[in-house]
DSSP file (Angstrom, degrees, kcal/mol; ACC not computed):
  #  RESIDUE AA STRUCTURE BP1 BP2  ACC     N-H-->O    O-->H-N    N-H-->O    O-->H-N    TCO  KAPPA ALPHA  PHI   PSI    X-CA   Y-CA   Z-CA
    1    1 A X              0   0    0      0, 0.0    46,-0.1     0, 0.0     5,-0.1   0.000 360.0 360.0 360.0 120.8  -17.9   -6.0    8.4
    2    2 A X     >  -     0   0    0      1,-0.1     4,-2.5     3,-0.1     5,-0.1  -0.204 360.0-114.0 -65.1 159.2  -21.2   -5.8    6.6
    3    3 A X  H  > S+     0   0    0      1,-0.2     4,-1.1     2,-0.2    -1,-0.1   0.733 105.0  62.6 -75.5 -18.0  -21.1   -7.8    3.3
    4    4 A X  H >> S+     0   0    0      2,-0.2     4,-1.9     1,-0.2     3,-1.2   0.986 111.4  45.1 -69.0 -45.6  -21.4   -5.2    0.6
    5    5 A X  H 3> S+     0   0    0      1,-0.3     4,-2.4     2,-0.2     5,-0.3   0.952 109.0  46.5 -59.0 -62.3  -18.4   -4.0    1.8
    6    6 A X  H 3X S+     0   0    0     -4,-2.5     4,-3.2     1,-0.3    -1,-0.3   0.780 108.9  61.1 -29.3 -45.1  -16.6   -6.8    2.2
    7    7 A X  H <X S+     0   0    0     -3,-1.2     4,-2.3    -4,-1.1    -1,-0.3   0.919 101.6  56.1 -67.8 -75.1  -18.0   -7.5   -1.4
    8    8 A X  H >X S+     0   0    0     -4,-1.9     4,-2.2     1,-0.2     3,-0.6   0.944 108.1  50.0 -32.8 -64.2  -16.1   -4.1   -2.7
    9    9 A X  H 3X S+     0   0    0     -4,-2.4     4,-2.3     1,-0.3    -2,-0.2   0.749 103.3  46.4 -51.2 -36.3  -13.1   -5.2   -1.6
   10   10 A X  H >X S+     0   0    0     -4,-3.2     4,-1.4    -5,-0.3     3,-0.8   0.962 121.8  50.6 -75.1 -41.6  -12.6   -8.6   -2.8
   11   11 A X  H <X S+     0   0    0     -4,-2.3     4,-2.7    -3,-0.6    -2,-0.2   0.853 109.9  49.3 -37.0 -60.0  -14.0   -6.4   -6.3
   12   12 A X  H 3<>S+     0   0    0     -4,-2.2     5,-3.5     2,-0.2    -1,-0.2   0.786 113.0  41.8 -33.5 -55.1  -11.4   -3.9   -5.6
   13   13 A X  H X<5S+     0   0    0     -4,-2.3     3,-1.1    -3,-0.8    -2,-0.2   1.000 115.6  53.9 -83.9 -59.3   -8.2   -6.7   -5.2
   14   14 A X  H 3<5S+     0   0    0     -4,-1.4     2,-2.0     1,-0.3    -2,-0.2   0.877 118.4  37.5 -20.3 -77.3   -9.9   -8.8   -8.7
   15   15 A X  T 3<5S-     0   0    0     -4,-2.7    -1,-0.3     1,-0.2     3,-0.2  -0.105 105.1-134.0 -84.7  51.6   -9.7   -5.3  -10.5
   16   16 A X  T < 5 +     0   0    0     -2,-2.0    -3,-0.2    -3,-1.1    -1,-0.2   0.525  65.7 137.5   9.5  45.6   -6.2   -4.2   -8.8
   17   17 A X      < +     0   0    0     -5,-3.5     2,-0.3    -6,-0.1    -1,-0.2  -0.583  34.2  88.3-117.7  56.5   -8.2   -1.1   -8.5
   18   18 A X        -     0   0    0     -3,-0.2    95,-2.6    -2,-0.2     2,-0.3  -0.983  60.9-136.5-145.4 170.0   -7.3   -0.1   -4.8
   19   19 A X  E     -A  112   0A   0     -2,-0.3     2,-0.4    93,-0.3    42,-0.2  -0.985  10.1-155.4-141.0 149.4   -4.5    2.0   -3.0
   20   20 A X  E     -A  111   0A   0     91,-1.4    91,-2.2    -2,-0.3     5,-0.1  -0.955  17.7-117.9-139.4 109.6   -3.0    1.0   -0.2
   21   21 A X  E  >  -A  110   0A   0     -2,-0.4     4,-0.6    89,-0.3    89,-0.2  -0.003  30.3-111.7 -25.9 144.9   -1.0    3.9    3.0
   22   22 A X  H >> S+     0   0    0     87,-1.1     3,-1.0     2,-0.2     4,-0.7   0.844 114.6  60.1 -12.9 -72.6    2.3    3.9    3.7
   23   23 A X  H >> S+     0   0    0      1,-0.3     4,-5.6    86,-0.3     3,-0.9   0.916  97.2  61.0 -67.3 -45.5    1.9    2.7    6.8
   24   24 A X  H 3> S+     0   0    0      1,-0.2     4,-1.1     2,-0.2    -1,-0.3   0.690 106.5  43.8 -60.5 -15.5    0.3   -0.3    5.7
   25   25 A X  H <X S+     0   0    0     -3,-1.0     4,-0.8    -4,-0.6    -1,-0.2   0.345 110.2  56.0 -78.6 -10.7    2.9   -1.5    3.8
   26   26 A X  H <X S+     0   0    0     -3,-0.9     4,-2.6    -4,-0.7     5,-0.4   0.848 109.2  45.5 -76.4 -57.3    5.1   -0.7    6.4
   27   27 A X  H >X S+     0   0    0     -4,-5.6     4,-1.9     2,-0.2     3,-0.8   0.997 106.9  62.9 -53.7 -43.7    3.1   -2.8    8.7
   28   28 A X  H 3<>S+     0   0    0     -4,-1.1     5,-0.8    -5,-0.5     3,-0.4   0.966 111.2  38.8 -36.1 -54.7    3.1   -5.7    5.8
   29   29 A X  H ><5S+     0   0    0     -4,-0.8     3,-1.2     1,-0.2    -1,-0.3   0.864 111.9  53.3 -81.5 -24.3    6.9   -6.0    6.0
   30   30 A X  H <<5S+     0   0    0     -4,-2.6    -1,-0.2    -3,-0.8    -2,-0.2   0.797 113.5  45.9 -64.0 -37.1    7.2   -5.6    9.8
   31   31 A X  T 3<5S-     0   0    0     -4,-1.9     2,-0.4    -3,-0.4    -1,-0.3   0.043 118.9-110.2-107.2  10.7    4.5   -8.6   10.0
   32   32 A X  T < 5S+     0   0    0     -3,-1.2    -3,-0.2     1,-0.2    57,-0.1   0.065  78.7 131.5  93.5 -32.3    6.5  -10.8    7.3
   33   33 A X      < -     0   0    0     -5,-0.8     2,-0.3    -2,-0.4    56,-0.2  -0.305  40.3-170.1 -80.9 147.8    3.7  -10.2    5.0
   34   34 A X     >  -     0   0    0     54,-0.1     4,-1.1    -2,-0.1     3,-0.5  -0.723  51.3 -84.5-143.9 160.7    3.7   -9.0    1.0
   35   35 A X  H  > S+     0   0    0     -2,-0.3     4,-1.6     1,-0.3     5,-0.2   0.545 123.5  61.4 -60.6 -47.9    0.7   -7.9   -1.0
   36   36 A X  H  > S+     0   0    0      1,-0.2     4,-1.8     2,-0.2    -1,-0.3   0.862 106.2  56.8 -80.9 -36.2   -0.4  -11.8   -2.2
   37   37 A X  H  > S+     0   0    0     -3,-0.5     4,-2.4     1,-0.2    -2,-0.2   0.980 110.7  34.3 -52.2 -58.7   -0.9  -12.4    1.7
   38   38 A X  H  X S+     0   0    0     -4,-1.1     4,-2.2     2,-0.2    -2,-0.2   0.780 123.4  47.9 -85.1  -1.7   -3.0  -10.0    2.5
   39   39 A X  H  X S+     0   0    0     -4,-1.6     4,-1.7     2,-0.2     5,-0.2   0.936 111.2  53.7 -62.3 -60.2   -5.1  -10.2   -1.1
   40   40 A X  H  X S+     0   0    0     -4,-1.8     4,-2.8     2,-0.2    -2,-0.2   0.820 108.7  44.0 -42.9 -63.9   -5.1  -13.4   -0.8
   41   41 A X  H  < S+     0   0    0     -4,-2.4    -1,-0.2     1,-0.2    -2,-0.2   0.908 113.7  52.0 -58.7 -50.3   -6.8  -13.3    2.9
   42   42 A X  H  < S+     0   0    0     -4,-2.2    -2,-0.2     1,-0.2    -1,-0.2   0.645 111.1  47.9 -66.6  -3.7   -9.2  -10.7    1.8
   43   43 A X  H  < S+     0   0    0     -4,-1.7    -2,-0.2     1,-0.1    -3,-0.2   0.902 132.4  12.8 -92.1 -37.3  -10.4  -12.9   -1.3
   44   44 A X  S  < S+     0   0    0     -4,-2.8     2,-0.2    -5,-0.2    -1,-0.1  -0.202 111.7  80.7-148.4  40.8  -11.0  -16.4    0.4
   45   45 A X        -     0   0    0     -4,-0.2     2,-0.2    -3,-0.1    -3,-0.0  -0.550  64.4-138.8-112.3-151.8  -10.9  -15.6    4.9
   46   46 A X        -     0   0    0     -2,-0.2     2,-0.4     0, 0.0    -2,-0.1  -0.806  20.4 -75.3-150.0 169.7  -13.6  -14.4    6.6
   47   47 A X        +     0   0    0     -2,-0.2     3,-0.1     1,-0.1     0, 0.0  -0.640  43.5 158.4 -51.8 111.6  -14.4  -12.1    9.1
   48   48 A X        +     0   0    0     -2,-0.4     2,-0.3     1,-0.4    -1,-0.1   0.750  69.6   7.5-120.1  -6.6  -13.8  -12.8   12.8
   49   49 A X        -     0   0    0      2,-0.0     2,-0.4     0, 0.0    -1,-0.4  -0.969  64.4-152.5-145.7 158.9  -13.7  -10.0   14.7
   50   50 A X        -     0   0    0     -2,-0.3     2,-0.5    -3,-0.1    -3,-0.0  -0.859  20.5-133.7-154.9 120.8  -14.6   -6.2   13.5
   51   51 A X        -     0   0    0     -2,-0.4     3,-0.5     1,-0.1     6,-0.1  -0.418  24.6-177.1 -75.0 122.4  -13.0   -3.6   15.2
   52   52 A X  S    S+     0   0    0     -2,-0.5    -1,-0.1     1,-0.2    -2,-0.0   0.011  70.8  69.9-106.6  26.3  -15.4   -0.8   16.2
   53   53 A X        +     0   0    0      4,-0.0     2,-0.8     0, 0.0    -1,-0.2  -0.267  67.1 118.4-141.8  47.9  -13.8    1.8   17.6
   54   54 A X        -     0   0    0     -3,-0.5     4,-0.0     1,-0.1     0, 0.0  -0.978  61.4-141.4-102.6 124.2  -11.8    3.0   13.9
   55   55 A X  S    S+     0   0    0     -2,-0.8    -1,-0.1     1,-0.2    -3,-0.0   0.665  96.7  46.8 -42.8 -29.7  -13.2    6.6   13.4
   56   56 A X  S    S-     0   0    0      1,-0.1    -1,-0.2     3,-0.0    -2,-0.1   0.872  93.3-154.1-114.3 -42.6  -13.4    5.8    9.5
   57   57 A X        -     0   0    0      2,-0.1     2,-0.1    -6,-0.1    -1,-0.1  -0.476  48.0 -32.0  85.4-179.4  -15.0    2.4    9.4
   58   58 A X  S    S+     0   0    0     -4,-0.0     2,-0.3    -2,-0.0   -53,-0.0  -0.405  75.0 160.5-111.6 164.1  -14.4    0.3    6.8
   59   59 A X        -     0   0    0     -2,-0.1     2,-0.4   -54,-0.0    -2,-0.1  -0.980  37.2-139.3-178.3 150.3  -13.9    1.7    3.6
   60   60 A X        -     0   0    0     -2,-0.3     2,-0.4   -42,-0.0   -42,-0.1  -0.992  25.9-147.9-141.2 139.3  -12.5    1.2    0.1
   61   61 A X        -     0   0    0     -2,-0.4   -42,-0.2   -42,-0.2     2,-0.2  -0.864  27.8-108.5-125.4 146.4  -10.7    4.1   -1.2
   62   62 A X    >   -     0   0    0     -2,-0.4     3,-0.9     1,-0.1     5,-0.1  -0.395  35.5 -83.0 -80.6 148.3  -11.0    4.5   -4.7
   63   63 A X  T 3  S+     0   0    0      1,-0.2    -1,-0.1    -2,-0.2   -44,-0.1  -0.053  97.4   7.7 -63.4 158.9   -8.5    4.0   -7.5
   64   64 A X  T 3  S-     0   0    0    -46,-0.2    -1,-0.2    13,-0.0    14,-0.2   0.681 109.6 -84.9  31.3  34.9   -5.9    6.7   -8.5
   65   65 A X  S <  S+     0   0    0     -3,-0.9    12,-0.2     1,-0.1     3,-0.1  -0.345  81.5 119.3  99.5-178.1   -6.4    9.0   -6.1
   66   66 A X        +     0   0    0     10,-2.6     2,-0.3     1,-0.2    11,-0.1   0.787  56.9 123.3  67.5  29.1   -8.8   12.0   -5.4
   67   67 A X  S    S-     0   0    0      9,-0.5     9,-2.6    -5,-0.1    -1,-0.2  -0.814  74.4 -89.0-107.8 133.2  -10.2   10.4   -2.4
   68   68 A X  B     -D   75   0B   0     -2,-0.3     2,-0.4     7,-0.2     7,-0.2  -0.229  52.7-109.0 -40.7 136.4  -10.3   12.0    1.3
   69   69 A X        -     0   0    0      5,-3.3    -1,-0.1     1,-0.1    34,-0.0  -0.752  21.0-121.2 -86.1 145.3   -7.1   11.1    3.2
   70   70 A X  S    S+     0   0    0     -2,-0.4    -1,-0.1     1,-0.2    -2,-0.1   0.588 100.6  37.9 -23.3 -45.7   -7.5    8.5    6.0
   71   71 A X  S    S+     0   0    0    -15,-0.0     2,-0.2     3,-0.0    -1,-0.2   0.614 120.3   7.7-123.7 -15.9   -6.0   10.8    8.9
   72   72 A X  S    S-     0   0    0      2,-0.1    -4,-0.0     1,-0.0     0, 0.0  -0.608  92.0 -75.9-141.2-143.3   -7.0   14.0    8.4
   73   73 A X  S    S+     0   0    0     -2,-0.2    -3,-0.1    -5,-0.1    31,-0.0   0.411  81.9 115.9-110.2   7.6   -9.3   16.1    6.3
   74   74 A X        -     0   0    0     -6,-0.1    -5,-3.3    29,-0.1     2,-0.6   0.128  59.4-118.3 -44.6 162.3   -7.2   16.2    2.8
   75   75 A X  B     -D   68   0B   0     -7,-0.2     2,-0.7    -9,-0.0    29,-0.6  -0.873  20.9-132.3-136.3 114.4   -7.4   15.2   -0.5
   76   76 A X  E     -B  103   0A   0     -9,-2.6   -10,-2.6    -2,-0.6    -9,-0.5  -0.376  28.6-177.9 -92.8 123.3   -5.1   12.9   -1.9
   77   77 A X  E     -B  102   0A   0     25,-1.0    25,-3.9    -2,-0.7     2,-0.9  -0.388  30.5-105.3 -99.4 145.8   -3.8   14.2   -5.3
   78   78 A X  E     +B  101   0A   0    -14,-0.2     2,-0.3    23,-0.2    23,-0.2  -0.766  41.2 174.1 -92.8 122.1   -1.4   12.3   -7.5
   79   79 A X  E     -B  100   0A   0     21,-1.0    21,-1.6    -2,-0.9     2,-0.5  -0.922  28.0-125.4-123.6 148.4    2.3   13.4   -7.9
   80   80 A X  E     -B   99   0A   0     -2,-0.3    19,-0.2    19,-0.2     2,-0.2  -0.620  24.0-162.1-104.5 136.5    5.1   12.2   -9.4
   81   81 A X  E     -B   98   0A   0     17,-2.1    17,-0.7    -2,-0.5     3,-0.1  -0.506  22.3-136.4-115.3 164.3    8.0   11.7   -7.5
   82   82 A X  E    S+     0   0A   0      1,-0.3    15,-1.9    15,-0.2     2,-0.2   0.969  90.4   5.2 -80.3 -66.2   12.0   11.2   -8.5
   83   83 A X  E     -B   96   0A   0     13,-0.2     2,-0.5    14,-0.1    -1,-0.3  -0.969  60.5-170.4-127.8 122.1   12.5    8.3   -6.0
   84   84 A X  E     -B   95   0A   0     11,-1.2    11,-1.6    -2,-0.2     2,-0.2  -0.910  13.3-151.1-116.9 122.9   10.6    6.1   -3.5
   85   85 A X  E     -B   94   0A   0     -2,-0.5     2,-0.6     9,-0.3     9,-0.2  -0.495  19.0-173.5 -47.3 117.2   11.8    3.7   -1.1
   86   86 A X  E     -B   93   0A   0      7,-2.7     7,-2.6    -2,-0.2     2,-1.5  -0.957  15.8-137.6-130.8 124.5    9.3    1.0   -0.5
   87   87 A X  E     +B   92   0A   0     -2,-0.6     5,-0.3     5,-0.2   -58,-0.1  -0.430  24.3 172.2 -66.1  60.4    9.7   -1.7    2.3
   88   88 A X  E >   -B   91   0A   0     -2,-1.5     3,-3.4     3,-0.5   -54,-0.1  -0.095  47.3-109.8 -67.3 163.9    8.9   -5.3    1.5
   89   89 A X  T 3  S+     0   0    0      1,-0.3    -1,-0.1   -56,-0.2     3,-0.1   0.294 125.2  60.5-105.4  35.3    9.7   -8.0    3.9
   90   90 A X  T 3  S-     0   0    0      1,-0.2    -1,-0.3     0, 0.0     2,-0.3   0.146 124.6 -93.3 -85.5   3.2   12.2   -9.0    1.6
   91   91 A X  E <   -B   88   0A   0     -3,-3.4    -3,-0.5    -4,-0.1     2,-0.5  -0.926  67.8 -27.8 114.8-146.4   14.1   -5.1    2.1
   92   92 A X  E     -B   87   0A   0     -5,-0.3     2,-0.4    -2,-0.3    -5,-0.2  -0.876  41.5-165.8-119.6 149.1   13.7   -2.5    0.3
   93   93 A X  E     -B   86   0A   0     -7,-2.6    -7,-2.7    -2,-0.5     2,-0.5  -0.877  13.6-156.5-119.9 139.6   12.8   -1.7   -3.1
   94   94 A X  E     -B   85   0A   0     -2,-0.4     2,-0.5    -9,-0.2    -9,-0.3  -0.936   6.4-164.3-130.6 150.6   13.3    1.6   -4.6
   95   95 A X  E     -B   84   0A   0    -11,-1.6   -11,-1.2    -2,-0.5     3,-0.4  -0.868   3.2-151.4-102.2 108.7   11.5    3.0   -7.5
   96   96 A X  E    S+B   83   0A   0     -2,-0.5   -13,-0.2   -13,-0.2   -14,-0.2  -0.069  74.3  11.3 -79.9 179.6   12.0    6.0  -10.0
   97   97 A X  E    S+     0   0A   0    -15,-1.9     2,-0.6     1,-0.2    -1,-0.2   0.862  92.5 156.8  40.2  50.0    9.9    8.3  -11.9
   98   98 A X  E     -B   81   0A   0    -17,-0.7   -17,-2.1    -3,-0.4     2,-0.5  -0.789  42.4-130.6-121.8 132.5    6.8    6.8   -9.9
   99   99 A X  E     +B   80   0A   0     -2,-0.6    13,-0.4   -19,-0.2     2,-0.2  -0.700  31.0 168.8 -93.7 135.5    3.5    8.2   -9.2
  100  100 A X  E     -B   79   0A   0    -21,-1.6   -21,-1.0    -2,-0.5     2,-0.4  -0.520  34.4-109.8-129.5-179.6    2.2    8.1   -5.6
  101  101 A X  E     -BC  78 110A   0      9,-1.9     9,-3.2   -23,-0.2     2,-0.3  -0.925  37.2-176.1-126.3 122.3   -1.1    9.8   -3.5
  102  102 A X  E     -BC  77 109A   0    -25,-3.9   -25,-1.0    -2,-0.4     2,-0.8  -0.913  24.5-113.8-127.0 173.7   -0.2   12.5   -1.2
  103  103 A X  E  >  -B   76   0A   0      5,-1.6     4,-1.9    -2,-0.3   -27,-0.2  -0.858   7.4-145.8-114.7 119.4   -2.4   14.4    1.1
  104  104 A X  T  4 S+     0   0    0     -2,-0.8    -1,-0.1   -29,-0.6   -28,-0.1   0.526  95.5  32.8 -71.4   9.4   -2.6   17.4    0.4
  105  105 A X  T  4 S+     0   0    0      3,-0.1    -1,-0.2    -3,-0.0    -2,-0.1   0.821 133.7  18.0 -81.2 -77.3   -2.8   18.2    4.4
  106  106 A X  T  4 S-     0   0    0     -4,-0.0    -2,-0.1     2,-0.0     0, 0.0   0.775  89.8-135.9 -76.0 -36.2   -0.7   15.6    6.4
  107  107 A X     <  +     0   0    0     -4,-1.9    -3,-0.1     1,-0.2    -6,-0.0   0.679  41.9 168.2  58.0  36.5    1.1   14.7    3.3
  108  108 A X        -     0   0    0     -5,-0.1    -5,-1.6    -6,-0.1     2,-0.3  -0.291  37.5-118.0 -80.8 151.4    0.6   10.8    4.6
  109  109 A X  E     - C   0 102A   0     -7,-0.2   -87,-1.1    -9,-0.0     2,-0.4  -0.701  25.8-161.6 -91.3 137.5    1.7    8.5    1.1
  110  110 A X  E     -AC  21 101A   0     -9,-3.2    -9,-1.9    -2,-0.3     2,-0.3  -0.967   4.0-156.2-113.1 145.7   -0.7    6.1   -1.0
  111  111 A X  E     -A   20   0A   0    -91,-2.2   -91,-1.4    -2,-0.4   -11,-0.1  -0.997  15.7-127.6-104.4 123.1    0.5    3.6   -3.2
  112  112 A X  E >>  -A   19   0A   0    -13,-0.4     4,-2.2    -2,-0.3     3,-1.8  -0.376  24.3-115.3 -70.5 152.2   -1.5    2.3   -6.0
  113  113 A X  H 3> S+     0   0    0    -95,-2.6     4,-0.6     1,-0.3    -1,-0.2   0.436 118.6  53.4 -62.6  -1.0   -2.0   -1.6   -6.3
  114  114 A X  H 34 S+     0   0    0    -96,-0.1     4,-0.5     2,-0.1    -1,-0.3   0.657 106.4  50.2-100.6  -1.9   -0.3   -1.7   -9.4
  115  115 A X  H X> S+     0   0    0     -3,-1.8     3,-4.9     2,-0.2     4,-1.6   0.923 122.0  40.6 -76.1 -75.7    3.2    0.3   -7.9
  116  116 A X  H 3X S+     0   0    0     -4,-2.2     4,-1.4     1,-0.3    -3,-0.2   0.584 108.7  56.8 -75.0  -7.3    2.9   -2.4   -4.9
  117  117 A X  H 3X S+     0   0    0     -4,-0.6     4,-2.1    -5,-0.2    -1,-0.3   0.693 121.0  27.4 -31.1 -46.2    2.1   -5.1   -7.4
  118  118 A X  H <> S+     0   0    0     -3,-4.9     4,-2.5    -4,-0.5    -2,-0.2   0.809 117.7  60.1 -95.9  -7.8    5.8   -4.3   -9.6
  119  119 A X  H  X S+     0   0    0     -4,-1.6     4,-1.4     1,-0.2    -2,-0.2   0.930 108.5  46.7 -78.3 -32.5    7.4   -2.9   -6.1
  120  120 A X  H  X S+     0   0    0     -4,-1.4     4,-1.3    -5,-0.4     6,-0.3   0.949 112.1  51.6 -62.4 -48.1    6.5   -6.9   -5.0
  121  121 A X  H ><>S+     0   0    0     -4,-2.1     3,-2.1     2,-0.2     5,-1.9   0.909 110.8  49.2  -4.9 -84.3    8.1   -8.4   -8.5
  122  122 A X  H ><5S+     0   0    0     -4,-2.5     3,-2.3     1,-0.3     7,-0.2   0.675 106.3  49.0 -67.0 -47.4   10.8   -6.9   -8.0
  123  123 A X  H 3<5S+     0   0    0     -4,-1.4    -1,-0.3     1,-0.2    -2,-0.2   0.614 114.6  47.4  22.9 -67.3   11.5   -7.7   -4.6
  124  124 A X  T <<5S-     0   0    0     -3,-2.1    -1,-0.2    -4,-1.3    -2,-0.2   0.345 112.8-112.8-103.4   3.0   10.9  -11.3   -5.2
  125  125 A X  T < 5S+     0   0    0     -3,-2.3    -3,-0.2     2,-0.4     3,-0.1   0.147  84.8 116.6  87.3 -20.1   12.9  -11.5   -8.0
  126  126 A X  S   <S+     0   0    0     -5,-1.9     2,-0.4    -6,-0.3    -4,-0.1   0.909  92.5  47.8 -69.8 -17.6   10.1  -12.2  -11.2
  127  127 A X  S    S-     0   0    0     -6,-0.1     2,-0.8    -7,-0.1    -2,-0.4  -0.987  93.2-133.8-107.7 124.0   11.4   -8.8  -12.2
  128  128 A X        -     0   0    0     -2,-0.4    -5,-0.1    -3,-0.1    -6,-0.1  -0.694  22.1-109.8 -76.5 120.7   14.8   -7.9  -12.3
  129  129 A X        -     0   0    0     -2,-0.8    -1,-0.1    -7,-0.2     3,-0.1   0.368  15.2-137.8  -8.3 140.2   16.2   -4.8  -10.9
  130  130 A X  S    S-     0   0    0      1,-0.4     2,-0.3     0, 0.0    -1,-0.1   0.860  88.5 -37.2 -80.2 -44.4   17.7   -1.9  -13.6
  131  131 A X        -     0   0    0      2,-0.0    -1,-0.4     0, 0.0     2,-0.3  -0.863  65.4-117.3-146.5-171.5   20.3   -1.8  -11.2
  132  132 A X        -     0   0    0     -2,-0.3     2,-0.5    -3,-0.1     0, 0.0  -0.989  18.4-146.1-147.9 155.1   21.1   -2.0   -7.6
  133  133 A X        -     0   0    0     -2,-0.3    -2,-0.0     2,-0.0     0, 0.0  -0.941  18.4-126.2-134.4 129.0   22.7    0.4   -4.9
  134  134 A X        -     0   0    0     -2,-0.5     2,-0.4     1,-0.1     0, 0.0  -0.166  37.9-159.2 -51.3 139.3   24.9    0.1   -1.9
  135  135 A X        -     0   0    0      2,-0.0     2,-0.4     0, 0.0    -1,-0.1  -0.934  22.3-106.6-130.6 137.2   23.0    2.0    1.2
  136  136 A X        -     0   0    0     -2,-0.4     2,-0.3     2,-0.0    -2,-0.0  -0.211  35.8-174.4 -52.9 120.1   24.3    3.1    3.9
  137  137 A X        +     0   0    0     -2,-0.4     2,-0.4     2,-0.0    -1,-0.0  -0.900  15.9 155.1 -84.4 136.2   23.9    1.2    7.7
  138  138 A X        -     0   0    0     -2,-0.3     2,-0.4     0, 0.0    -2,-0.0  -0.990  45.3 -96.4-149.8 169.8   25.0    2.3   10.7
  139  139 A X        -     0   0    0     -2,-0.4    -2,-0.0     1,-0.1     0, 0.0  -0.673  33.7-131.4 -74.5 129.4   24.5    2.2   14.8
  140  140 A X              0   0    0     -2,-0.4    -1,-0.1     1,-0.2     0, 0.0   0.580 360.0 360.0 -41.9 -27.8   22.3    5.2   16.1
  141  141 A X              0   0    0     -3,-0.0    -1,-0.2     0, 0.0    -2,-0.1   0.304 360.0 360.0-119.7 360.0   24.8    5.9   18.8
């Protein structure tokens, strides 16, 4: 990864000025990992390998929104949602009244770094819950 870039980012995670897919926080909790891990990695690793065959290339998407979505050729506007379910790889957290990045193509989700900043809190406990709610489990068959 060339170094100005690199450069943004650790700028980016200093000024919680980034937003962060879905999917990547889906991968975070699948992979054990929460927000201070992978900050954490981009602030003080290094580069060891740099994958060259991502169509988008490395990139720092700008804060609140208004940015080209990732996966298609949208533009992800902020809207304020009733509820979101957010995975951490402590469970799930969910949040009300909360503003997210949709695309206005794919409709793929962003979360800004300070929603996965309180969605991690809470999660971990340094915030407490306003409440909490049974959810259903069950077997697929």
């Amino acid at each position: 990864m060339p170094r100005r870039i690199l450069d943004r980012i650790r700028e980016a995670i200093r000024n919680a000025a980034f937003d962060m897919t879905v999917h990547a926080v889906e991968e975070m909790a699948e992979d054990g990992l929460d927000l201070w891990d992978v900050e954490t990695s981009l602030l003080n690793g290094k580069v060891v390998k740099r994958e060259r065959d991502d169509r988008h290339g490395a990139r720092v998407m700008a804060k609140m929104f208004g940015y080209g979505c990732e996966y298609c050729d949208g533009v992800v506007r902020p809207k304020r949602v009733e509820r979101e379910a957010f995975k951490h790889k402590t469970g799930f957290v969910i949040l009300e009244d909360v503003e997210v990045g949709v695309c206005s193509k794919c409709g793929n989700r962003y979360y800004s770094a300070d929603t996965l900043k309180r969605v991690e809190s809470i999660a971990t406990g340094k915030i407490p819950p306003e409440r909490t709610e049974p959810v259903p489990v069950a077997h697929a068959r």
